[in-house]
VOTORDO-442343 format. One record per atom (N, C-alpha, C, O): x, y, z. Coordinates in pm, whole numbers, plus 50000, padded with zeros to 5 digits. Example, Ala and Ser with C-alpha at 12.3 -4.5 7.8 and 13.67 -1.06 7.14 Angstrom:
// residues 2
513194943150780
512304955050780
513204967050780
514244966850846
512854977550708
513674989450714
512905000350787
513415011450804
// end
This chain:
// residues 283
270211322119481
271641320019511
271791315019654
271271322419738
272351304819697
272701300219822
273521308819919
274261317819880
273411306720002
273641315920146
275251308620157
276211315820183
275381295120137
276731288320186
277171283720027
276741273719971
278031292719975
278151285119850
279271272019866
279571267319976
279701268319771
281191250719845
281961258619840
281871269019775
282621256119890
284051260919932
284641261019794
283951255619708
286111267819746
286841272619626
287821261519626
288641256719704
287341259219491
288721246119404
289831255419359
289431263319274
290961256419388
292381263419253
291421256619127
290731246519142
291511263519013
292311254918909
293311252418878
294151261218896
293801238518813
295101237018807
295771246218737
294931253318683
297051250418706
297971244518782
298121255718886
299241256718938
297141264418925
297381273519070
297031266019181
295961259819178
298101265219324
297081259519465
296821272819545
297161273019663
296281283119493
295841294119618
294061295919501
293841292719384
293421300519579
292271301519477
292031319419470
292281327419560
291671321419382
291491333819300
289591338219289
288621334119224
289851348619393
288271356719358
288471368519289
289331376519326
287471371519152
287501384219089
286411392419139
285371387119177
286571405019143
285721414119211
285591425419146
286471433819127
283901425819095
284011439019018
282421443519084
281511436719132
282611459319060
281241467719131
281061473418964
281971474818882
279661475918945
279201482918827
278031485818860
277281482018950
277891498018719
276141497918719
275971505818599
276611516218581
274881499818491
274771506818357
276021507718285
276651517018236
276221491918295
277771491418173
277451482018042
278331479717959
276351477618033
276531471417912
276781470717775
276621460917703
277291484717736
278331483917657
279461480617611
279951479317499
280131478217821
281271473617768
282061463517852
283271460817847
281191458917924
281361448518028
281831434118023
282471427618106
281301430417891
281201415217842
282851414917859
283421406817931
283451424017787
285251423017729
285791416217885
286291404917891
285621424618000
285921429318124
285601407918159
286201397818196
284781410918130
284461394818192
285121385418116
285841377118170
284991385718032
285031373417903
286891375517926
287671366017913
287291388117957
288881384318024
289581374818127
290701370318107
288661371318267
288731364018350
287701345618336
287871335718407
286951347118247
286091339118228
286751324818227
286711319818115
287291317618314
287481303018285
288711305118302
289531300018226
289201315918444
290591317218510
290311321318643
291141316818724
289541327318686
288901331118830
288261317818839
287781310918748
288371315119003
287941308219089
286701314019113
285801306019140
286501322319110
284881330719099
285281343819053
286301350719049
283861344419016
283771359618972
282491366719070
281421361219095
282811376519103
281741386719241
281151400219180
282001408319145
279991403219164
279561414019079
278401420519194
277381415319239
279031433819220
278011438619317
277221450419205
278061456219135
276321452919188
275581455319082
274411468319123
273271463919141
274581487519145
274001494019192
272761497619121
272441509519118
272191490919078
270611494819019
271091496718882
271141508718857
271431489718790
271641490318646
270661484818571
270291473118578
270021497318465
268021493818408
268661492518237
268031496518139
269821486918232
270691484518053
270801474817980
271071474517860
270461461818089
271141448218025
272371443118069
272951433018030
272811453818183
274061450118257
273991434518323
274831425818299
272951433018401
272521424118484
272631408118325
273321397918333
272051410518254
271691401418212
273161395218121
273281383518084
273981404118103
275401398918069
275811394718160
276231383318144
275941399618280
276881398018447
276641381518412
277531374218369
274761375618451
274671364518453
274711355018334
274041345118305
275231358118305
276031346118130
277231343518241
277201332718299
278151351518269
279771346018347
279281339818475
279181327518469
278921345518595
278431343918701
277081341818735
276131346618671
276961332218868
275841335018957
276171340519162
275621338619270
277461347919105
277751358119233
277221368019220
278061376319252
276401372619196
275801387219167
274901392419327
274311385419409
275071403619323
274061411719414
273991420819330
274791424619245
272261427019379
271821441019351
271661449119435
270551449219489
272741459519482
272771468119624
272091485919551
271781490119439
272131491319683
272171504319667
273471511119605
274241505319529
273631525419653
274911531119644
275511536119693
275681547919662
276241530319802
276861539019943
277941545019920
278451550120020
278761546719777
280191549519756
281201535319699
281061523119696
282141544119663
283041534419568
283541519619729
283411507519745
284201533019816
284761524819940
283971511419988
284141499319976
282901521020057
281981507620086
281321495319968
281161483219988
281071502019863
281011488919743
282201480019687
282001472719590
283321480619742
284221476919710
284581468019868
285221457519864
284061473920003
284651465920089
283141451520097
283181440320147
282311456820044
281321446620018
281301439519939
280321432419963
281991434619808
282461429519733
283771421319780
283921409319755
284481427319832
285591418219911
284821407720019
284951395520003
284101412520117
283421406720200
283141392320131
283581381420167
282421395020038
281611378819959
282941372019930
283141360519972
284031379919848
285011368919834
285621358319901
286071362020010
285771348419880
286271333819928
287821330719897
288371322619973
288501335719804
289081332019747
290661337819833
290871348219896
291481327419804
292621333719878
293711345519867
294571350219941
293191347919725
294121359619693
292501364719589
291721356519540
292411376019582
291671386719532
291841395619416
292571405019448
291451396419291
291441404819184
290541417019168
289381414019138
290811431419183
289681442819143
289721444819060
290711452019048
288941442818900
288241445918813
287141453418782
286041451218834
287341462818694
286861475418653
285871469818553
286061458818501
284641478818521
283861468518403
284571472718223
284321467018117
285661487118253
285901491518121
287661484418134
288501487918051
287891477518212
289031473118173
289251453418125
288351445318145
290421450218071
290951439018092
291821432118091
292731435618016
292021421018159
293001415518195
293961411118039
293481406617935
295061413618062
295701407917952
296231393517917
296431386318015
296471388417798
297181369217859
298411368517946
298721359918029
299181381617899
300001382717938
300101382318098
300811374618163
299151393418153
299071396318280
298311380618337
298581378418455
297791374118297
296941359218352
297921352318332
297721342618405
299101350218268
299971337318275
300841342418450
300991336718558
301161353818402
301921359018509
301411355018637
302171349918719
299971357318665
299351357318821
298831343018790
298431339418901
298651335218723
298861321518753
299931312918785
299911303318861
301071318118705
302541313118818
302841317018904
303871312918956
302131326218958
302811333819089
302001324519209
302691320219303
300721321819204
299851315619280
299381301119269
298461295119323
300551296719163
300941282119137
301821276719236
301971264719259
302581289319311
303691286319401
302951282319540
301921288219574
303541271919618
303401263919738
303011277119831
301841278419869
303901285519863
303871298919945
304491313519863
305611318419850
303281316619823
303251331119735
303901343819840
303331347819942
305221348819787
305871357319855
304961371019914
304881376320024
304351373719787
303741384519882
302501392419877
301921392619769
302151396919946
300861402120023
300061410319903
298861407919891
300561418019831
299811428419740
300741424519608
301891420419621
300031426619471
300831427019344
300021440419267
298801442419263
301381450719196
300951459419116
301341453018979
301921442218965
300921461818877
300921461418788
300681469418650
299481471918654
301031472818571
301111480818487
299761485718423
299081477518360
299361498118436
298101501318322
297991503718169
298991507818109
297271502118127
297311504717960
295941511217920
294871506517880
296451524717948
295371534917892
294961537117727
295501543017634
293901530117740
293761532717599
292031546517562
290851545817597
292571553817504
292031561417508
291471569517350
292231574217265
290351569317347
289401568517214
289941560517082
290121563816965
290091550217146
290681539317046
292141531317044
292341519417019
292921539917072
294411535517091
294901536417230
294391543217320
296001528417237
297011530217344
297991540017344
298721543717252
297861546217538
298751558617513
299851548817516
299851536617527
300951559417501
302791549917511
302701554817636
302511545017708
302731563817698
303341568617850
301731571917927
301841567918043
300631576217911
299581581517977
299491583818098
298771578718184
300731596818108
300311603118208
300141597418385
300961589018423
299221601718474
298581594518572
297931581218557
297921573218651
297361578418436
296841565318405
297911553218386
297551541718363
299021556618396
300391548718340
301041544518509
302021537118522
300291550818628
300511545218689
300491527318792
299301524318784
300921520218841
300691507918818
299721503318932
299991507219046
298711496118916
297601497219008
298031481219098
298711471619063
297141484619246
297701472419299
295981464919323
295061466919401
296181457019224
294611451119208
294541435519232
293581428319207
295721432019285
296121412219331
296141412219442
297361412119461
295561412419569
296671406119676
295691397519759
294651392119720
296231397519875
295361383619943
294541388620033
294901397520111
293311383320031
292271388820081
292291389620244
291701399620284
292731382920328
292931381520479
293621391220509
294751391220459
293271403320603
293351412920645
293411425020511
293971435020557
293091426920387
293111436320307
291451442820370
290491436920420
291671455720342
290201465420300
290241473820235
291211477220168
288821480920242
288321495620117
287971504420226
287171499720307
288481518820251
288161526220367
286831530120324
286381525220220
286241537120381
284631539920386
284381552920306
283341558120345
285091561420187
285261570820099
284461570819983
284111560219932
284241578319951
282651585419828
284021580119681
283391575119587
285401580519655
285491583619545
287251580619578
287831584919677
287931571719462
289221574219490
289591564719590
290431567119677
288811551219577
288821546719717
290311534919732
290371525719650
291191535919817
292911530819803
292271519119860
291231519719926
292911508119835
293051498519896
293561503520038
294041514920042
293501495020172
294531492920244
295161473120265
294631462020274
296361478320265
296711467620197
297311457520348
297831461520452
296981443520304
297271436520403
298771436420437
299481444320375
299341428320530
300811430620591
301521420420478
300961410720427
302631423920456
303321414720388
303801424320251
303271435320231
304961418520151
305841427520104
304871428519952
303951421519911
305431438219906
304721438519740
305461436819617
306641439519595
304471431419532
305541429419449
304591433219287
303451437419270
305741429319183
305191436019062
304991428118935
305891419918921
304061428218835
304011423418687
303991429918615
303401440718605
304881422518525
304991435418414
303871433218308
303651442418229
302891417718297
301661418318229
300791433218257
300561437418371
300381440218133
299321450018145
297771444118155
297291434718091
297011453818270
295671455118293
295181466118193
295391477318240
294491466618048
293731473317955
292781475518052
292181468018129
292781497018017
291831507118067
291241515817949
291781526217911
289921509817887
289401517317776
288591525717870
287501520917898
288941538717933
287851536718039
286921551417953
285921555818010
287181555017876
286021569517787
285361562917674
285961557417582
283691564217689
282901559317574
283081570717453
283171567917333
283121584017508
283331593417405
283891608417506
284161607917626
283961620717422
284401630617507
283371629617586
283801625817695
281911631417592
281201641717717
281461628517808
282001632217912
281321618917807
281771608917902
282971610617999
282951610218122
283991612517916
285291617517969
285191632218069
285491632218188
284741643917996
284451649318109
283221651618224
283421658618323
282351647018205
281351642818323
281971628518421
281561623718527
282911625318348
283291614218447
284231622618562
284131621218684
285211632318488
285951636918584
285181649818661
285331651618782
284481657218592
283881665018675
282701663318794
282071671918855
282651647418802
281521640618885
282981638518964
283081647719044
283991630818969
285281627519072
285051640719152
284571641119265
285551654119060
286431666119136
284751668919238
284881672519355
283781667419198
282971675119323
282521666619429
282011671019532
282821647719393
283011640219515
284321648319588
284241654719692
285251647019526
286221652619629
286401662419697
286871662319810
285891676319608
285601686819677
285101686119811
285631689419917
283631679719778
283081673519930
284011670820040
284211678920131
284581659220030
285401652920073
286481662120169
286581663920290
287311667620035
287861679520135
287511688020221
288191690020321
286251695220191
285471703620276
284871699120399
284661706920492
284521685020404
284511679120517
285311671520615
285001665520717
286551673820548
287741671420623
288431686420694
289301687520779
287931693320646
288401714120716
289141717520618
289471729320628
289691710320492
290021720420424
289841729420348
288811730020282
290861739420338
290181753020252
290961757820157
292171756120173
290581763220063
291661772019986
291281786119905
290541794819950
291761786419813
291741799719788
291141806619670
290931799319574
290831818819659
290261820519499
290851815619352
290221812019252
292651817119379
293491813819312
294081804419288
294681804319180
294151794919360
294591780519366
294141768219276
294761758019246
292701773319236
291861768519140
293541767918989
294211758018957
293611778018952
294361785618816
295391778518846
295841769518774
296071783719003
297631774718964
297491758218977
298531751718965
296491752618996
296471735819029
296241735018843
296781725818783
295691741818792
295311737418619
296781740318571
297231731818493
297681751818607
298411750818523
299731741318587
300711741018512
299811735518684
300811730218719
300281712718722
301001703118749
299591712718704
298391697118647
299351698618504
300371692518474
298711707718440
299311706718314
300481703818268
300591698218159
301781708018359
303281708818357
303181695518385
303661689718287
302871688718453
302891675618516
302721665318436
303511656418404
301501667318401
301001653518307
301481653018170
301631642318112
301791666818105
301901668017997
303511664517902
303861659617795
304221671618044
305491667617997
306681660818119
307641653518094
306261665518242
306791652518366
306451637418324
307311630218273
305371633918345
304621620718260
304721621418108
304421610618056
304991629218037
305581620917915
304121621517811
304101616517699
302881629017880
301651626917738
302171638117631
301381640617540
303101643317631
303581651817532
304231641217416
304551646617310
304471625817429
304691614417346
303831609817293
303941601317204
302401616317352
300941609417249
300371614617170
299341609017133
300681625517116
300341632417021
298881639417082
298821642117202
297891641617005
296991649517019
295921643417143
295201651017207
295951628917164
295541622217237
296271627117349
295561634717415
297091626217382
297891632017518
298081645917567
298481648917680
297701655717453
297431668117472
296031671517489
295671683217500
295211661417491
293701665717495
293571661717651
293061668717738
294241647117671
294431645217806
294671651417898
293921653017994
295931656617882
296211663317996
295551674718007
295741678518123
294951681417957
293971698517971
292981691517994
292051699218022
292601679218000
291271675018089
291591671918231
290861675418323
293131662518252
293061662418382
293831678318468
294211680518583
293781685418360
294201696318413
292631704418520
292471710918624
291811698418408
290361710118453
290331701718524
290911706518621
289911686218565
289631678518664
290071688318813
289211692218892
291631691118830
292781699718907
291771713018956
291461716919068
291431717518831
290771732018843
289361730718925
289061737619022
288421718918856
287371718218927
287051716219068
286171720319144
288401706219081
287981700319216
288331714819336
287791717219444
289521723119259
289711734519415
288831746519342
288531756319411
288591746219265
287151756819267
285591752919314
284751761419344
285341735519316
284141734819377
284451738519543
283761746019612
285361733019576
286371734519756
285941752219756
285201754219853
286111760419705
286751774719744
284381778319746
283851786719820
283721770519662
282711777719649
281701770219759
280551774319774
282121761419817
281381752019925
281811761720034
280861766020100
283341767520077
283471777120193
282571785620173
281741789320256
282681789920041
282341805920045
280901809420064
280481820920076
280151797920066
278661796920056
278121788820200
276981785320229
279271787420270
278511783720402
278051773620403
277411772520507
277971763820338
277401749520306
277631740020412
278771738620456
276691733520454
277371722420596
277681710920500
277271708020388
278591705320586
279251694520502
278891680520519
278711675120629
278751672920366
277801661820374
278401654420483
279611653720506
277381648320555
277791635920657
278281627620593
279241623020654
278141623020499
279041612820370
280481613220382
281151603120361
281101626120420
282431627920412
282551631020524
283511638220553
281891628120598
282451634020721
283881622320775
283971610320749
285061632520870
286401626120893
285721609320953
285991598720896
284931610021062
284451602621160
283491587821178
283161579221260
283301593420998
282841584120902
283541575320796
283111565920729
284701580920802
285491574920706
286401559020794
287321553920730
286131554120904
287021539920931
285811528620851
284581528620842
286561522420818
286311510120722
285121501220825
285181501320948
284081493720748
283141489620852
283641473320823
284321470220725
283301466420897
283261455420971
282651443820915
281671448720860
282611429220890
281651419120878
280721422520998
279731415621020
// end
């Protein structure tokens, strides 16, 4: 792969050019969809790639020849390294279990068809689909992610998990095209996915000074539960939305019971999370 690749053409009819940006590793189950969504609408596609031994690699390169094979420093830093390579004037984050909809690609092609694109970041609607179907409301997943905006002055802070954009200056705006999130291969997936989040974060917290309590664990599950279940509306998905939410309920539970057992055990706290470590690094 060349060190200076040419510079980025729009395709017509967009004049801003479009980089897609996705981090994976050991997805080839379900990656192709993820790609084959942007395939012959991105101005490039960017695949930072953490040691995947599946066949991941060998789908990536059918779409692309942006690929790297890195280590694994965290979501933050694989994500501000992935931006780094991008060229493109406005920026897409892509997930390997999600995809773009037509809907959502007509939309962000007229928007960046325009002479001077109003603004700096674009959200957009999620579509949780979950062991097969789409929720109607899903909860936290129904929230609208901001995965468009323009790459000049955007970053990924330097965080193990959960990692926010910070978003460049300029106003935001919204599509109502949905981004598809099949993101559970099956249950144990679903919960090893979240119970791997809650003890990054645990970390996280514990190396930021916070603390809590024996009990806090119980009331974060049951007020998780009040929340997602019937504030958010998964009480409209039937059994799918009730299975949901008592998972992101335990997610709630795990993360301040791993917190309460890291105090209680005296544990020094990973340098990974440390506060002092967390500003965003640099070209």
């Amino acid at each position: 792969m060349s060190s200076d690749p040419p510079p980025l053409m729009p395709r017509a009819p967009r004049r801003h050019t479009l980089s897609v940006c996705m981090i994976c590793k050991n997805e080839a189950d379900r990656i192709e969809p993820a790609l084959a969504s942007v395939q012959d609408w991105a101005d490039e596609i960017i695949v930072f790639d953490a040691g995947s031994t599946d066949g991941t690699l060998e789908i990536v390169r059918r779409y692309t020849d942006r690929v790297w094979q890195t280590d694994w420093p965290g979501y933050g830093p694989q994500r501000q390294r992935s931006l780094e390579a991008a060229r493109g004037d406005y920026v897409f984050t892509l997930d390997a279990d999600e995809r773009v909809t037509p809907a959502l690609r007509d939309q962000i092609t007229a928007e960046l068809a325009s002479a001077s694109v109003p603004c700096a970041v674009y959200r957009m609607p999620w579509g949780p689909i979950i062991f097969g179907k789409r929720l109607r409301r899903g909860g936290r997943y129904a929230s609208p992610q901001a995965r468009l905006f323009r790459r000049e002055g955007a970053e990924f802070p330097q965080v193990q998990v959960h990692e926010t954009l910070r978003f460049p200056p300029g106003p935001v705006g919204h599509f109502s095209g949905r981004l598809d999130h099949d993101s559970y291969r099956n249950y144990r997936h679903m919960v090893d996915k979240h119970s791997h989040y809650a003890w990054l974060l645990a970390q996280e917290k514990y190396a930021r000074g916070k603390r809590t309590t024996v009990v806090t664990p119980v009331l974060r599950f049951v007020w998780e539960f009040f929340v997602q279940y019937l504030v958010r509306g998964l009480v409209l998905d039937g059994g799918r939305g009730f299975l949901l939410a008592v998972v992101l309920s335990q997610y709630a539970y795990h993360k301040y019971a791993a917190l309460w057992t890291l105090q209680v055990s005296g544990a020094a706290p990973d340098a990974r999370f440390a506060p002092e470590l967390r500003k965003p690094s640099r070209p």
